[in-house]
C-alpha positions as CSV (number, residue, x, y, z in Angstrom):
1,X,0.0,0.0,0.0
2,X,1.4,3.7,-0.9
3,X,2.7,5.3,2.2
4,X,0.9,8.8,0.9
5,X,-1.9,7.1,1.8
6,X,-0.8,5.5,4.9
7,X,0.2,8.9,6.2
8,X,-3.3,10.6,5.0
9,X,-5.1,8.0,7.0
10,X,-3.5,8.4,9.6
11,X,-3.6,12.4,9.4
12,X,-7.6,12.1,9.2
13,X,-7.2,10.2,12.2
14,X,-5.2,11.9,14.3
15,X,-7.0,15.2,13.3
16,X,-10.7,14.2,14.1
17,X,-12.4,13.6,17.7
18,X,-13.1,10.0,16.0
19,X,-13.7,9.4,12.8
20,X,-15.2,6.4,10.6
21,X,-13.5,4.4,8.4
22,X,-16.3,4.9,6.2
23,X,-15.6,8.4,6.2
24,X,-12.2,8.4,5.8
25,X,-13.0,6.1,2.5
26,X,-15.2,9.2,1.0
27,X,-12.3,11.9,2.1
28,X,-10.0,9.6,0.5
29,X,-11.9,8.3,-2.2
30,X,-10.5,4.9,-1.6
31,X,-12.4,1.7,-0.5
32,X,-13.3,0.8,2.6
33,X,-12.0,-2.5,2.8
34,X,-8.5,-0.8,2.0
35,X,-9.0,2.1,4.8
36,X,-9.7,-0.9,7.1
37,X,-6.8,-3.0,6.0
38,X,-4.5,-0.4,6.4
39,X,-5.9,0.8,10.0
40,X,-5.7,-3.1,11.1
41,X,-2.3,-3.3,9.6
42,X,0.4,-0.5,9.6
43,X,-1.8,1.5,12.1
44,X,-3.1,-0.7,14.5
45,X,-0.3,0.3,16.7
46,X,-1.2,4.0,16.1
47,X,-4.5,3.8,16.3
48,X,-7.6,2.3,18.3
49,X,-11.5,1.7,17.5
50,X,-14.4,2.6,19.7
51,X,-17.4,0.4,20.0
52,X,-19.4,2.8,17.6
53,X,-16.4,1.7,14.9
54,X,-15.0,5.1,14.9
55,X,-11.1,5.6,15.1
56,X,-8.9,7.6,17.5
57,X,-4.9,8.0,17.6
58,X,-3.8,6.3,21.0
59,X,-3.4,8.4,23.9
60,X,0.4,8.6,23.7
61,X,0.0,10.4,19.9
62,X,-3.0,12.8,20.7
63,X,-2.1,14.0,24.4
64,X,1.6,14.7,24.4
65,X,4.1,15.9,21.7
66,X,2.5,17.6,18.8
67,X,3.3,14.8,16.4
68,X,2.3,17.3,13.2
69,X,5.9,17.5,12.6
70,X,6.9,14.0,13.0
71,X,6.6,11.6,9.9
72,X,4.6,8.3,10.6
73,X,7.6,6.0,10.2
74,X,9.2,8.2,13.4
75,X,5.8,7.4,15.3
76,X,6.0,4.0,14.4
77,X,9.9,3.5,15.8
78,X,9.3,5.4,18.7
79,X,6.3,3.0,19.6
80,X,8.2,-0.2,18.9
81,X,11.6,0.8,21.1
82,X,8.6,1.6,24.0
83,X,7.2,-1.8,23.8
């Protein structure tokens, strides 16, 4: 999957007070089913689903450094090296 997309996902994400995947489809105009595959796959460790199926950055992302500078592969190293 094309990281530019990756990254806009996860920008619509991190930028909404919950979004659905359904909604970032339409944004996007992508698919669903690939919105989903990507937010169970590269993102699942960035993100998290509430039980109305809308999507959230984890707390560490949305509450402390502003992350709008830092590229999604830096998130995604600074995670693994906490876990």
């Amino acid at each position: 999957m094309d990281d530019v997309i990756i990254e806009k996902i996860f920008e619509l994400v991190k930028h909404s007070n919950g979004i659905k995947a359904s909604e970032i489809a339409k944004k996007l105009k992508i698919s669903r089913k690939e919105v989903n595959k990507i937010l169970y796959g590269r993102l699942a460790k960035l993100c998290v689903q509430d039980e109305q199926y809308r999507w959230y950055c984890r707390s560490e992302y949305s509450l402390s450094v502003d992350s709008s500078n830092i590229s999604l592969d830096e998130i995604e190293k600074a995670f693994s090296n906490a876990n």
